[in-house]
C-alpha positions in Angstrom: -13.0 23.3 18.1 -13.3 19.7 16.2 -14.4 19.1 13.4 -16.8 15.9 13.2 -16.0 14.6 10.0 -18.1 11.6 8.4 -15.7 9.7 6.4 -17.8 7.4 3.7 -17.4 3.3 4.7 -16.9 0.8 1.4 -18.1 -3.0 1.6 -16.4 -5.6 -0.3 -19.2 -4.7 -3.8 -17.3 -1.6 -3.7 -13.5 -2.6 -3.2 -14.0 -5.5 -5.9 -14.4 -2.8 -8.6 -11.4 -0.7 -7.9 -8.5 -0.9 -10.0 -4.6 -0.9 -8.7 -4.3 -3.3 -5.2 -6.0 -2.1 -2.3 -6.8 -3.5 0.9 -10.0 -2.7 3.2 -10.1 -2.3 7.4 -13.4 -1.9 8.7 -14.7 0.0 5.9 -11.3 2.4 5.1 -9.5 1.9 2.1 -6.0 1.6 2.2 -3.6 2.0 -1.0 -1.5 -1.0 -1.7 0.6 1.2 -4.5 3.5 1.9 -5.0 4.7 -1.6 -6.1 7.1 -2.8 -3.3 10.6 -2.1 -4.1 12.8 -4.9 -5.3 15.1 -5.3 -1.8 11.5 -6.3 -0.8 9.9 -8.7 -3.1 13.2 -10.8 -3.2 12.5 -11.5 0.4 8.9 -12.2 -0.4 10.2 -14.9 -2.7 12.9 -16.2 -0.6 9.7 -16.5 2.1 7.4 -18.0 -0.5 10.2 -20.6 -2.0 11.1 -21.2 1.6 7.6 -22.6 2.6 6.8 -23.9 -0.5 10.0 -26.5 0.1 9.3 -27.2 3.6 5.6 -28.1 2.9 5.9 -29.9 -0.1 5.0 -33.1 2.2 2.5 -31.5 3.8 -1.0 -32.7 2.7 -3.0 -30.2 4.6 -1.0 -26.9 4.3 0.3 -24.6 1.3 1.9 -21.7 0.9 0.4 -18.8 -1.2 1.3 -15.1 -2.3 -1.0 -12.1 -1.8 -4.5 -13.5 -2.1 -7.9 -11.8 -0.8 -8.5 -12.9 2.5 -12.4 -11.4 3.5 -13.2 -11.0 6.3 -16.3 -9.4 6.3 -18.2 -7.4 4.2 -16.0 -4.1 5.1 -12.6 -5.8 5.9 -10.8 -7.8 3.0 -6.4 -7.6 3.4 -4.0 -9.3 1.0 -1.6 -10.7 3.2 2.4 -10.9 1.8 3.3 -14.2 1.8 0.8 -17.0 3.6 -0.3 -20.8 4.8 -3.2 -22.2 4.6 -4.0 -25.5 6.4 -7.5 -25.7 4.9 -9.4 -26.2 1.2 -9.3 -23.2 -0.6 -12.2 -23.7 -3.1 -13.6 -21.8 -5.5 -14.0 -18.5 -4.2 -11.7 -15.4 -5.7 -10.9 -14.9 -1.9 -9.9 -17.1 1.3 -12.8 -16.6 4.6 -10.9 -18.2 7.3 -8.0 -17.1 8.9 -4.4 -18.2 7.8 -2.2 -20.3 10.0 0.8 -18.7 9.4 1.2 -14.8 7.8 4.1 -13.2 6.9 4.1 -9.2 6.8 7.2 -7.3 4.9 7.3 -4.0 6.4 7.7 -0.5 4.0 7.2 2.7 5.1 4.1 2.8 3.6 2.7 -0.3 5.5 4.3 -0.2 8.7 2.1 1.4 11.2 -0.5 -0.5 9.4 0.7 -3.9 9.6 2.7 -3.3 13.2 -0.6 -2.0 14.6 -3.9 -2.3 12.9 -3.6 -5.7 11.1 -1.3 -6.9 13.9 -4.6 -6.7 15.9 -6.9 -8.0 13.2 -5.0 -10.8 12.8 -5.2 -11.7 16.5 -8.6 -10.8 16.5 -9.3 -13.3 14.2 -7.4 -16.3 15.8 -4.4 -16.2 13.2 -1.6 -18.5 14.8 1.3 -17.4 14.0 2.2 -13.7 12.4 5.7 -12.8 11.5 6.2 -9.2 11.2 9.5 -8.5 8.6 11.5 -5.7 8.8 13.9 -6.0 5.7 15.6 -2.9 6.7 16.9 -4.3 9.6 17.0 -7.6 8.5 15.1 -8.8 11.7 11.7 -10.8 12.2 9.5 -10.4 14.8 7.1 -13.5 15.2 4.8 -14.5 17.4 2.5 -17.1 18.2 -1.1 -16.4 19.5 -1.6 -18.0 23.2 -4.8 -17.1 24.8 -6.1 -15.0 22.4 -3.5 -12.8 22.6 -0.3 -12.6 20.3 3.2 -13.1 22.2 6.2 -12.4 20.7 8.9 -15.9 20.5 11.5 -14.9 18.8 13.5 -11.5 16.9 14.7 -13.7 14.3 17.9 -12.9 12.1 20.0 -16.0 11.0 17.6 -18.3 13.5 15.7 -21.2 12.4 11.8 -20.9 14.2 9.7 -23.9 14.7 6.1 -23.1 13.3 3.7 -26.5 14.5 1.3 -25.8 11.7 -1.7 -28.2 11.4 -0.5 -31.8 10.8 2.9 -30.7 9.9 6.0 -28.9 11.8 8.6 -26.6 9.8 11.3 -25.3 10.9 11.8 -21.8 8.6 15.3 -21.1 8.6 15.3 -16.6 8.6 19.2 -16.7 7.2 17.9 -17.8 4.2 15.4 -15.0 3.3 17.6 -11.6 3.5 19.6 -10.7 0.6 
């Protein structure tokens, strides 16, 4: 016998009042706590100083940290480390999709970010989305084509071409792990 459980569905009014970081998919919260260990957030700043010095001469794209990215009214993720080829404004929250996403996989995010944001962000036409596995010091990236996301590289010590809007990096992966 199965048990048909309702589970209740929040919309953005309702997520904007919690307290502690959370993140919302299709109307399910998901806990953003604990903190992210410190092996981790030293490779979110070795991401973040990264971009920020290969697109200082880039007019149309920056790099950001966590920031709201809405989706909808039940979907709103905070992304790990970003790039945004487009005006920001004035909103407390980004609407269209990022160019480039990084994820940096725990064991509290992983099956989330390897399998239900990996397919929200295709879903929603993100064009590149590199998957971080600090663990195993190894990236997974890949580059959507046709809608669909295909893997170009398992990135260690490898520098990746990213062919962002109006400017090309080249992200160099040796430099991120500690």
């Amino acid at each position: 016998m199965f048990l048909n459980l309702k589970y209740p569905k929040y919309t953005y009014d309702d997520y904007k009042n919690w307290e502690g970081r959370w993140e919302l998919i299709d109307g399910i919260p998901y806990a953003m706590t604990p903190m992210p260990p410190p092996k981790h957030q030293r490779v979110s700043n070795n991401i973040a100083w990264q971009l920020n010095e290969l697109l200082k001469d880039c007019e149309k794209c920056k790099a950001y940290l966590p920031v709201d990215w809405k989706i909808d009214e039940n979907t709103v993720v905070q992304p790990d480390n970003l790039v945004l080829c487009y005006e920001v404004g004035d909103k407390p929250y980004i609407t269209k999709a990022p160019t480039l996403i990084f994820e940096i996989l725990s064991k509290s995010t992983a099956f989330k970010d390897l399998n239900i944001k990996y397919k929200l962000y295709e879903k929603e036409g993100v064009k590149y989305y590199v998957v971080v596995n600090v663990e195993d010091t190894i990236a997974k990236v890949y580059e959507l084509k046709d809608y669909r996301f295909v893997k170009i590289a398992d990135a260690i010590n490898d520098k990746v071409k990213f062919d962002l809007e109006g400017c090309e990096i080249e992200f160099d992966f040796s430099l991120i792990w500690e």
